[in-house]
Structure formats: structure tokens, C-alpha cells
C-alpha positions in Angstrom: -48.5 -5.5 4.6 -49.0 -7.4 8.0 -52.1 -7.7 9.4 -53.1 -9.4 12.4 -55.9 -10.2 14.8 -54.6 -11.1 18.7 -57.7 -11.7 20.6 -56.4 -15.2 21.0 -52.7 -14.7 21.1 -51.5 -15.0 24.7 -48.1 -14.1 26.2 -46.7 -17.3 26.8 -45.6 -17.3 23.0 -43.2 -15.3 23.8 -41.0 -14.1 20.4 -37.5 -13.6 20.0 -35.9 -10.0 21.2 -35.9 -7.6 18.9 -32.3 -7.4 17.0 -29.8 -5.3 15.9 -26.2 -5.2 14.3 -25.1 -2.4 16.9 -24.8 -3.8 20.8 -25.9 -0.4 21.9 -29.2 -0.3 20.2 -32.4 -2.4 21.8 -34.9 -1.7 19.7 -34.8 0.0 16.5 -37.9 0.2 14.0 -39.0 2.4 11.0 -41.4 -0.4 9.6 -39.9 0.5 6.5 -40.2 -3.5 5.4 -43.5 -3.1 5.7 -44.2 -6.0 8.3 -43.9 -6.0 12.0 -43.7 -10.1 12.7 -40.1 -9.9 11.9 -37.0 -7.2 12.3 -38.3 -6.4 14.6 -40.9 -8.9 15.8 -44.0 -7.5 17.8 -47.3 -9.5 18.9 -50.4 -8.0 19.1 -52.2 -8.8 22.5 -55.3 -7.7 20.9 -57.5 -5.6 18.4 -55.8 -5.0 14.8 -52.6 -3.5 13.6 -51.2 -3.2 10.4 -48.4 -1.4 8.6 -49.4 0.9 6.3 -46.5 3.9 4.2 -44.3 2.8 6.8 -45.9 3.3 9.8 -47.2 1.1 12.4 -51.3 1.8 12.2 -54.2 1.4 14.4 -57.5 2.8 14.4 -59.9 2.9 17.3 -62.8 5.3 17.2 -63.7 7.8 19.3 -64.8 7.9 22.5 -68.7 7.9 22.8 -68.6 8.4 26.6 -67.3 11.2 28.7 -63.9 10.9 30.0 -62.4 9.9 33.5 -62.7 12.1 35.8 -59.2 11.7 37.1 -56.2 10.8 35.9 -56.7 7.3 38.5 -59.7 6.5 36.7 -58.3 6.8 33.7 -55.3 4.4 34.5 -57.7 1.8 36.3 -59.8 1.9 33.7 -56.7 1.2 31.0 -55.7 -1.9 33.3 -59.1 -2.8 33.3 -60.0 -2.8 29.6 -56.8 -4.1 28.2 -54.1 -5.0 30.3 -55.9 -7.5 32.6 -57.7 -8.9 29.2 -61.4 -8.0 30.7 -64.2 -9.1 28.1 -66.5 -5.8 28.4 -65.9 -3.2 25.9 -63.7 -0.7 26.1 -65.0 2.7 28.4 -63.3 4.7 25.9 -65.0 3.8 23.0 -67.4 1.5 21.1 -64.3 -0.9 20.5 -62.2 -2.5 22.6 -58.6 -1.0 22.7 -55.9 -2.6 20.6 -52.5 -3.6 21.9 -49.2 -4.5 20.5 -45.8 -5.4 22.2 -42.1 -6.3 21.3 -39.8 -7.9 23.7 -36.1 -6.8 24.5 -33.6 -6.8 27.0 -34.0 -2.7 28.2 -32.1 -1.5 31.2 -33.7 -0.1 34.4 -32.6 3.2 33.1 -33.1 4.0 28.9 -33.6 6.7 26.8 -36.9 6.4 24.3 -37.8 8.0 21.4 -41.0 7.8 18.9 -42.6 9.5 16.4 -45.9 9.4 15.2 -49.0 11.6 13.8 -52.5 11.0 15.1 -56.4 11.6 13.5 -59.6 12.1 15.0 -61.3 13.8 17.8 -60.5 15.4 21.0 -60.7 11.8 22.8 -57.3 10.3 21.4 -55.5 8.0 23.7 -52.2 6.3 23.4 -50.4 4.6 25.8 -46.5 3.5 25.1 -45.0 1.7 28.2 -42.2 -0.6 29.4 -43.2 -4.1 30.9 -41.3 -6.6 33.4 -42.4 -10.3 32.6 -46.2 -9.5 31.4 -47.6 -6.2 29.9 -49.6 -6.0 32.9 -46.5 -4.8 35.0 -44.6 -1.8 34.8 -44.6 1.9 33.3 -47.1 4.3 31.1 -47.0 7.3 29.3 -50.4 8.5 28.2 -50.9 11.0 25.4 -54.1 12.5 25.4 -54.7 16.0 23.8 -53.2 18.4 26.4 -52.5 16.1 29.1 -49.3 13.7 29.5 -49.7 11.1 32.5 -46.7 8.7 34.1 -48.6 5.7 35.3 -47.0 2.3 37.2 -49.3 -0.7 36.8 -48.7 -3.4 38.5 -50.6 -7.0 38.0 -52.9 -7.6 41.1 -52.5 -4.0 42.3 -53.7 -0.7 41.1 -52.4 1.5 39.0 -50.9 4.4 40.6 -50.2 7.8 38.8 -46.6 9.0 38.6 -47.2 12.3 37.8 -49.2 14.3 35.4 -48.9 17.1 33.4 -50.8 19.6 30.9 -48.9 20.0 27.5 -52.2 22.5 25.6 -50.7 20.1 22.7 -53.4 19.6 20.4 -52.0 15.9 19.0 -54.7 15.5 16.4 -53.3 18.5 13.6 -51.9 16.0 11.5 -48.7 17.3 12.3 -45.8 14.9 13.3 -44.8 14.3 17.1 -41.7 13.7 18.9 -42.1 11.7 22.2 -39.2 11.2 24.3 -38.5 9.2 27.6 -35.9 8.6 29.7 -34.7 7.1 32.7 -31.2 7.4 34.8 -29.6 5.2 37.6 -30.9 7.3 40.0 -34.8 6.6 38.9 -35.0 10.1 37.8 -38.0 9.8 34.4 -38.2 12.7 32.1 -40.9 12.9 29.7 -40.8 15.4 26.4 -43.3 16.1 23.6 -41.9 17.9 21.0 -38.6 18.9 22.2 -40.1 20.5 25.8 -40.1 18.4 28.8 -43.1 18.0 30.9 -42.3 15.5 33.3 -39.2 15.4 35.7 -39.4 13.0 38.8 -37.9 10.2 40.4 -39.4 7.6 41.2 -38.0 3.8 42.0 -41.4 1.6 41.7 -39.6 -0.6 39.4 -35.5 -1.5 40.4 -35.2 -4.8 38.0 -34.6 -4.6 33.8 -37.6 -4.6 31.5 -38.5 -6.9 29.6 -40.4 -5.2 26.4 -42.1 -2.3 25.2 -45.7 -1.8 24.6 -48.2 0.4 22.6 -51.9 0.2 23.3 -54.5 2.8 21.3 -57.4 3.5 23.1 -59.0 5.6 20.9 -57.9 7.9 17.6 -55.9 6.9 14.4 -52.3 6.7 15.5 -49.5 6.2 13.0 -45.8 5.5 14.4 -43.3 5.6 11.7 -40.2 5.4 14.2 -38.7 4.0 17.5 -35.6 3.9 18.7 -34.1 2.4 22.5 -30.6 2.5 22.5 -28.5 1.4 25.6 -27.6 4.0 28.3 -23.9 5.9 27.8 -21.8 4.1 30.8 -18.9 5.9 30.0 
């Protein structure tokens, strides 16, 4: 079982893409091996991850504070506590926000998929993005319970929400959860929880390919047992 710390890993160790057999498929992961360093390899920016029955696991307690009180203040707090590597202590909780990324040549325009279950209170937070050069630049979905948000970060600016949307999806059942993603030629993002799409807009804040794909917890015990990117149909 992997287990690492990344408060001093920084992203100029930059590991190999993740790899695959089947040209069409960018990144593909089940953590069935047990170990996320290799097959595929992903680097934790900071806090703790580990693998645990197959799943990629992070815990983050609960928030102790009250929540942003817009969906801006919750993105600039995100870049804030994690992406820009500040030293205070996460305003979502008591610790700071964990962080974990895997690098891979994606398209402009991909399909994503996850799964995952999540534990604890009414303040979970997940973020899973795409990033050009450094994880401080490009796309966000947040997951909080009820609420989906489409963020764009980009470093030296600040965030600016895509769009948002209420889901009245309580994430924290124990139940599992299907998150999709996509995004066409024309810049057109759809977002889905569980089969039902919640997000539909276009939006062309980034034009060039991505570089990787992130997860960050803010708060909550998340547990992501599969992702899959595979390479738009061009047919």
C-alpha cells in the first residue's frame, strides 16, 4: 500500500505520462495494484494519500467553519489554500487540503469518467480538474453535497466560475457515485452525477491540450476506485 507525504514534492519533478496498451485510452486507473507511484504514476502535491481495497483514499476532516458564501469565494479560497501552495491552514477545515495529480497528454476536448464513495458530514469537498503546465492553471469540478460548480483557475488571476448547479445529491450515503465530464471541439462542457447532467455550456477559457489531471479533497473521506480518459471518437 502506497503511502506518501508531498509537502515537499514540487512540480518540476515531473513523472512519466500515464500508460496504456490501447492508443485511445489516456488515463486509465482502478488501483487494483494497490500503488499509485506506478501504472499509473501520480504525485501528491500535498497532504496524504494512500490506496486502500482498491481505491485511491484521502481523508480530511470536516469543516469547523462556515462555508463560502459564494461559489467565487469558494473557488478563491481553493486557489488560495492549495493551488497557489499558501502556508495558512485550510478555511475548510482544521487541515490543510490534500492534493494529488497524474500527468498525460488529454485533448482540448475529452470525455471523463470517475467513481467514488465519500464519508462524513455535510461539508465534503472534492475537486477533480484538468491542468495546462502547473495544477494552478486550468478547469474544476467541485462536488459538494447538492451543489456542482465549473471553475477556470488560472495562475496569477482569479478563479472565475463556469457555471453552477444544484444536484439535492446528498454524496455522503455511502452509496457509490458516477461523475462524468466532457468536452467537444466546440468548447461545449457537460457535467453528470449519476447518470443526469447538470451542467451544459460552452465555454473556450482554455484552446491548448492539458497536460494532467488532478484530485484535491478539501474536506470528507473520499474513496475513488476508478478513472478512465479515453481519446475523443474522430471518426
Amino acid at each position: 500500500m502506497a503511502n506518501l507525504k508531498g509537502s515537499e514534492t514540487t512540480e518540476t519533478e515531473t513523472p512519466s505520462a500515464a500508460q496504456s496498451d490501447d492508443p485511445t485510452v489516456l488515463v486509465s486507473d482502478t488501483f487494483d495494484d494497490g500503488d499509485y507511484t506506478q501504472n499509473v504514476r501520480w504525485q501528491v502535491l500535498r497532504g496524504t494519500f494512500s490506496v486502500q481495497d482498491g481505491s485511491l483514499s484521502s481523508d480530511i476532516p470536516g469543516s469547523s467553519v462556515d462555508a463560502p458564501s459564494s461559489p467565487e469565494d469558494f473557488a478563491r479560497q481553493i486557489l488560495k489554500g492549495v493551488l497557489e501552495q499558501a502556508t495558512d491552514r485550510s478555511v475548510f477545515s482544521g487541515t490543510s487540503p490534500a492534493a494529488i495529480v497524474t500527468y498525460a497528454k488529454i485533448p482540448n476536448a475529452f470525455p471523463l469518467r470517475a467513481r467514488f464513495t465519500v464519508s462524513g458530514d455535510t461539508s465534503v469537498r472534492l475537486n477533480l480538474g484538468v491542468f495546462q503546465n502547473t495544477a494552478n492553471t486550468g478547469y474544476r469540478i467541485a462536488l459538494t453535497n447538492g451543489v456542482v460548480d465549473l471553475i477556470a483557475v488560472e495562475e496569477g488571476q482569479d478563479s472565475r466560475l463556469v457555471a453552477r448547479a444544484d444536484t439535492a445529491w446528498d454524496l455522503t450515503t455511502g452509496s457509490v457515485q458516477h461523475v462524468g465530464w466532457s468536452r467537444n471541439a466546440d468548447n461545449v462542457m457537460q457535467v453528470s452525477l449519476n447518470g443526469r447532467t447538470f451542467i451544459e455550456i460552452q465555454d473556450s477559457g482554455f484552446a491548448d491540450p492539458f497536460d494532467g489531471i488532478l484530485f484535491m479533497n478539501s474536506a470528507g473521506a473520499w474513496r475513488i476506485d476508478d478513472i478512465e480518459m479515453i481519446a475523443p471518437d474522430r471518426s
